[in-house]
Structure formats: C-alpha cells, structure tokens
C-alpha positions, 0 to 999 in steps of 0.5 A, a space after each residue: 890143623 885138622 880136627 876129627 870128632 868121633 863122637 856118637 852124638 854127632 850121628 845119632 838122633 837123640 840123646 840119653 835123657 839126664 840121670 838125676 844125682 840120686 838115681 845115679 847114687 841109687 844105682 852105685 848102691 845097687 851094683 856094690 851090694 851085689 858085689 858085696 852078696 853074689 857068690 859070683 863076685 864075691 870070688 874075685 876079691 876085689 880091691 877096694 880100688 876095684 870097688 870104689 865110687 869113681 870106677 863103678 860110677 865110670 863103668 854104670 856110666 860108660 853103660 847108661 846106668 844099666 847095672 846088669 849090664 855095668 855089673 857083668 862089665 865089672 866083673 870081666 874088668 877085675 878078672 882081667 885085672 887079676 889075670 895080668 896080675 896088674 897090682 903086683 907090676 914093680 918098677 923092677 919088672 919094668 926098669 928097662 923099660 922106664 929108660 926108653 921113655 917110649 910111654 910116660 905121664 908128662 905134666 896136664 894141658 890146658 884142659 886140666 888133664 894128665 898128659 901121657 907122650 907116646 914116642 917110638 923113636 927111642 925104640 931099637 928092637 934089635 938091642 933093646 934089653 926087655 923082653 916082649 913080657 916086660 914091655 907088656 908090663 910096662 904099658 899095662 902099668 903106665 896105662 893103670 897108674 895114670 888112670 888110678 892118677 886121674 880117678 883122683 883128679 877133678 878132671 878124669 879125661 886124659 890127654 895122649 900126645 903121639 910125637 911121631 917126630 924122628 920115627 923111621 921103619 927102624 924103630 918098629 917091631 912088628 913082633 913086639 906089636 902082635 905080642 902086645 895086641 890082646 892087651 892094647 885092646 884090652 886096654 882100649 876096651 876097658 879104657 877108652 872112655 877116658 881119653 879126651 884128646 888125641 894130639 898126632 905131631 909130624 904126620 906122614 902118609 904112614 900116619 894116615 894108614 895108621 890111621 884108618 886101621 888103628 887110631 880111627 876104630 879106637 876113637 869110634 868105640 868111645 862112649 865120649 866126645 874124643 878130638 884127634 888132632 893133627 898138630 905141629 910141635 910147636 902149636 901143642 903150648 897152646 892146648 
C-alpha cells in the first residue's frame, strides 16, 4: 500500500495562526450582510442553501478568512451554479445515466465520510443511450448532492473510491471526457477541499500517467490535508 500526501503544511514553514470562534462568527456575519446589501450580489438571488452558515464558513475558510477574497469566490461559485442550472437537474434528465452506475454515493468508511465509487467498466460509448449533455448533468448533480449530504454531517470531508477493476481502452470516451472537462475543473475548483481521501484499487501503468497529469495537480490544489491511496480490493474493509 502506498500513501502520497499533497498537503501545503508538508512543504511550507509555517502554519496560519488559529482563528478564534468569534473572529470566525464575525466574519460569517460580515460576508452574509454584504451579500445581503450589495446590488452586486443581490442580483444573484441566491438560495438559502447558497447563503447558508456551512457553505460561507467553507469558502471564508478555504480562503483564511479573507472576506473580500472568500466574497468574490462566493460570488463566481453561485453564478456557476446558476449558469448550469444545478437545482433544476431531475433524476429524468439523468435516468440513463443513474442505470450505468459510473458514479454513485455508497455508504461511509471508517473515518465517518460519505463514499462516493467511481467506475469506468460500465461504460460502452459506443451504445450508451445518454448524451454527452445528460452525463454532464449527471456529475454535476452527483457531485452537488453529496456535497449539500455532507454539509449536513458531522463529518463534511468526503471519501472517493476509483475501482479501476476490469477497465480496459474500451470503455474510454475521449469525447465524453473533453466535453465534461470544463466542469470536472469546475468542480474540482469549487470542491476540492472537501475531499479527504482518495482510494485507487487495481492500478497499472495507465494509472500512473493518470496520475501525474490529472489525479496528482487535483490533490496539489487542496487547502486540506488529502491521502491518495493505492490499495487492493480487499484492504478497502479496513478504512
């Protein structure tokens, strides 16, 4: 088993001093009565989901409680919420894609967070019946409602299983993949820092250029401390 931490505090000199609760609650106050008053915001109309104590107090966080930064981050975060229309995805826009079961929230590990198994061999691009839109609604809203699932939790980091079990050239869709790419990214911008650990089952050397191109910068832009972790089926009981 092989363990890579990507973390910032493993190179850097120094650590952020702690914020205090009350500096925290101060801040929170701060980012929602600007949101509140500035015409600037105000035009999004945002959701009380959008505006509510987890996400703001995610993002000041993600940003070291700098509002003016944590505000503008905000700000591009609902718009592209709303530009993708993510609260008006139903099930039927994405029911051939629920079948594949490609992507799917599975249970918690050990460390009390959501399970979300990623598998490719249950992809045929040549017969699949979705279109590349649909598949893109499809990980958009997986993606959304495990994280407004997590926000609720005590725990809000989440777990990625990669079962690379049984997945052959076949079942890759470079045109799916460029298609999706903007969002992928989008999603890793937007929610990277909730990942807490990465597990890769049945690696090869594909994997590995996997790897260096995609898997290790998606780590490497974490505000968190993030575990990849190259494990055989059967260890995964014990996490």
């Amino acid at each position: 088993m092989s363990i890579f931490s990507c973390a910032p505090g493993s190179w850097t000199f120094f650590q952020d001093p702690e914020i205090t609760e009350e500096e925290e609650l101060k801040a929170r106050r701060v980012m929602k009565e600007r949101i509140r008053s500035e015409p600037f915001h105000q035009s999004l109309n945002a959701t009380e989901y959008e505006t509510n104590d987890c996400n703001l107090q995610r993002i000041l966080r993600n940003h070291y409680y700098d509002t003016e930064v944590a505000l503008n981050q905000w700000h591009l975060w609902v718009s592209w919420r709303h530009e993708n229309m993510v609260d008006s995805i139903t099930e039927s826009d994405i029911a051939h894609e629920r079948t594949e079961s490609i992507l799917a929230w599975r249970g918690k590990n050990k460390e009390n967070m959501a399970c979300c198994v990623v598998t490719g061999r249950f992809l045929d691009p040549t017969h699949r019946e979705g279109s590349h839109a649909s598949f893109r609604k499809f990980i958009i809203k997986t993606v959304e409602d495990g994280m407004r699932d997590s926000n609720e939790s005590e725990q809000d980091k989440v777990c990625v299983i990669y079962d690379r079990r049984g997945l052959e050239f076949q079942h890759i869709d470079p045109n799916l993949y460029q298609f999706c790419r903007s969002t992928i990214d989008a999603l890793r911008m937007w929610y990277s820092d909730r990942l807490g650990v990465l597990y890769v089952l049945h690696t090869n050397t594909f994997f590995w250029i996997l790897y260096l191109f995609i898997i290790k910068p998606f780590l490497a832009v974490t505000t968190t401390n993030n575990r990849l972790i190259v494990v055989e089926f059967s260890q995964v009981i014990i996490h």
